[in-house]
N, C-alpha and C positions, 0 to 999 in steps of 0.2 A: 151702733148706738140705739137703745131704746127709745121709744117717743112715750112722751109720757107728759099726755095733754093739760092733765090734770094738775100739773105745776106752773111755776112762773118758770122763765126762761130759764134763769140763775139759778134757782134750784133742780130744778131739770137736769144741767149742767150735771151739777154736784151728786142726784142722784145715780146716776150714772159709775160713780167713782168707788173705789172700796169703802167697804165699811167705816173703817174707824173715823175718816176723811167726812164721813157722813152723819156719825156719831159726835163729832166736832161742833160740825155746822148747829147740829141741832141743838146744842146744848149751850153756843153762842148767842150772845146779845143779838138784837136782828128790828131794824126800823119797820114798821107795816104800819105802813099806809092806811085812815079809814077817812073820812070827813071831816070828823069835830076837829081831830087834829091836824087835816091841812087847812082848816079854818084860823084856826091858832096858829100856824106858823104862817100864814098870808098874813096876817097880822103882825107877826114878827118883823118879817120883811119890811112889811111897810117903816116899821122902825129903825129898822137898819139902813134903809135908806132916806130919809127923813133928815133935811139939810140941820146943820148948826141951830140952834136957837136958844134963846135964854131962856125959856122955861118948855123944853124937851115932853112931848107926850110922852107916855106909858103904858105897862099892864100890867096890871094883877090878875093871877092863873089860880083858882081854890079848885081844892080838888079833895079827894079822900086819899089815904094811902093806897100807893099801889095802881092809881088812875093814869099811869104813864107822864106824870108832868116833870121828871128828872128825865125819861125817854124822849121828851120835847125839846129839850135844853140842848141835849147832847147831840139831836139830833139839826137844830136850829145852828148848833155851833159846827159841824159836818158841814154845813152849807155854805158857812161865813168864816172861812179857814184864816188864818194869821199870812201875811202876802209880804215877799221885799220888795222893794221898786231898787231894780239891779243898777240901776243907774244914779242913785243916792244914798242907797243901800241901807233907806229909811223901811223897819218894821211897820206895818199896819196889823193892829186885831180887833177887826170890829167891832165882833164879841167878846167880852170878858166876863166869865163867871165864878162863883164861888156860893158856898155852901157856909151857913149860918152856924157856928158852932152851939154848945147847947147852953153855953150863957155868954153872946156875943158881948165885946167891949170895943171900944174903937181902936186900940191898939192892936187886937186877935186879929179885926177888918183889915184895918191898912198892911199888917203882916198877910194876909190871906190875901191882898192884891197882888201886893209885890210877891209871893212868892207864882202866881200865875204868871204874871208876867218875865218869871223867869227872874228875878233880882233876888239879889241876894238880902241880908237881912241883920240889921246889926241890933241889938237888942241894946246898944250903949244909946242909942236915940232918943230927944226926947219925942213928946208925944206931936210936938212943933214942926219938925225936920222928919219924921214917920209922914205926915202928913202936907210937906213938901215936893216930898220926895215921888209918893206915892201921886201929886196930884200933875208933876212935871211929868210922868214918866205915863201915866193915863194919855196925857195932850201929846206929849213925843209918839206913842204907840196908836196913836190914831183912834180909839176906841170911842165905836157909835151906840153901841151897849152894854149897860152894867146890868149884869142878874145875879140876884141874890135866893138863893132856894132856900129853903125850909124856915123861912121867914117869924113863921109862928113860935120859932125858937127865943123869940124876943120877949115873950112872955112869961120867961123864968127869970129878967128882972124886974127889979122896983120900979113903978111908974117912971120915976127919974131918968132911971137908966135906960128902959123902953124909948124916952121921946129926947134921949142922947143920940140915940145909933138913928132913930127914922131923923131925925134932922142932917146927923152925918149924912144919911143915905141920898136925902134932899139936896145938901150942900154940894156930895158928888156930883150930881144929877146936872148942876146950875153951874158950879166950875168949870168942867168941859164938855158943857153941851151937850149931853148924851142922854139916850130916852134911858128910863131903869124899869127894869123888869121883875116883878118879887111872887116868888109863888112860897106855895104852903097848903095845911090841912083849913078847912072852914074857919078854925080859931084865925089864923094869920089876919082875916079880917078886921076882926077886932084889934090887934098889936098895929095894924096899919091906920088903924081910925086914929090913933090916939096921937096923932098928925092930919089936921085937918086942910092944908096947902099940899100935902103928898098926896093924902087920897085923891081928890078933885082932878089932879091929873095923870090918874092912872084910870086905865079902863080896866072894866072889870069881865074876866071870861071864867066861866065856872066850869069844870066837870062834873057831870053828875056819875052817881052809880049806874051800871049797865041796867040795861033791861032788856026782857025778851022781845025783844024787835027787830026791822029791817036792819036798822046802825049796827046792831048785834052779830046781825046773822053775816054783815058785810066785812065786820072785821074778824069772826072767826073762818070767814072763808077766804081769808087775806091769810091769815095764820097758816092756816091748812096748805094753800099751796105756795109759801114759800117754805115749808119745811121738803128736803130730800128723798119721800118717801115714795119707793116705788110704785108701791101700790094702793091705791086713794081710799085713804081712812072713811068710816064708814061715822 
């Protein structure tokens, strides 16, 4: 085996292996590691473990496109896996996420839970029993957080409808005791004001755009060696 210092272990590894096998890797999703974002997911944590309460802290994550905040999620939900306790053979999922459609409604929400949580979906429902349903089956799955991504998507409707879905989102929040998590582009800010009891308990963590600095140079050199490459890009 080559040694090939200038990787991470795991990549190492995989260098090592044929081509295509290495061609794979490289062209896969892949978590790295820099600061701002174990700062953000130390935070996460802290929510995930954060007992029961009636009114559940928060975070809102602004970011620009492309800032790794859907990389955060997925990467926060990797950590906080869905658990049986074999001996009740009760479901736990910590985390539960979904993604904002581009003109959310409460009905699209509550179907976008249940279908996470793996249920099925009768569209004969009304919007009463959708939201029965969805809120028994949050409390049965044990769920310590709700994230909702692309938040800013709330601002394609009418003021009405905007402070329909953030009260929903509040209402969840407060029914089963769970912190909620909402990220988005800088606009989300604004779709989240227009809930003045949501904002207040949500903290706020921003990403900024890169810049030529040490953060910079820490996470391209996190890149660099987890990619498979034998010989160290220049």
């Amino acid at each position: 085996m080559i040694e090939l210092p200038h990787l991470a272990p795991g990549a190492a590894a995989l260098a090592n292996g044929p081509n295509h096998t290495r061609i794979r890797a490289i062209r896969s999703d892949r978590w790295v590691g820099f600061d701002r974002a174990r700062r953000v997911l130390r935070h996460l944590d802290a929510l995930c473990d954060h007992p029961p309460t009636t009114r559940p802290p928060g975070l809102a994550i602004y970011g620009h496109s492309g800032m790794g905040k859907t990389m955060l999620v997925e990467k926060f939900k990797r950590d906080h896996p869905p658990t049986i306790n074999h001996s009740t053979g009760v479901e736990s999922m910590p985390v539960l996420a979904i993604t904002l459609t581009s003109r959310p409604t409460e009905r699209r929400i509550y179907g976008q839970l249940l279908m996470a949580m793996g249920a099925s979906i009768n569209e004969r429902l009304t919007l009463m029993e959708l939201e029965i349903r969805t809120v028994l089956l949050l409390k049965s799955n044990n769920v310590r957080v709700l994230v909702f991504d692309e938040v800013h998507n709330l601002l394609a409707g009418t003021p009405r409808e905007q402070r329909v879905i953030l009260q929903l989102l509040r209402y969840l929040s407060n029914v089963i005791k769970a912190s909620l998590v909402c990220l988005g582009v800088s606009e989300a800010r604004d779709a989240i004001a227009g809930d003045t009891q949501l904002a207040r308990r949500l903290d706020q963590f921003v990403l900024p755009r890169w810049k030529a600095n040490e953060e910079f140079q820490e996470l391209v050199t996190a890149i660099l060696r987890s990619l498979p490459l034998r010989v160290p890009s220049g």
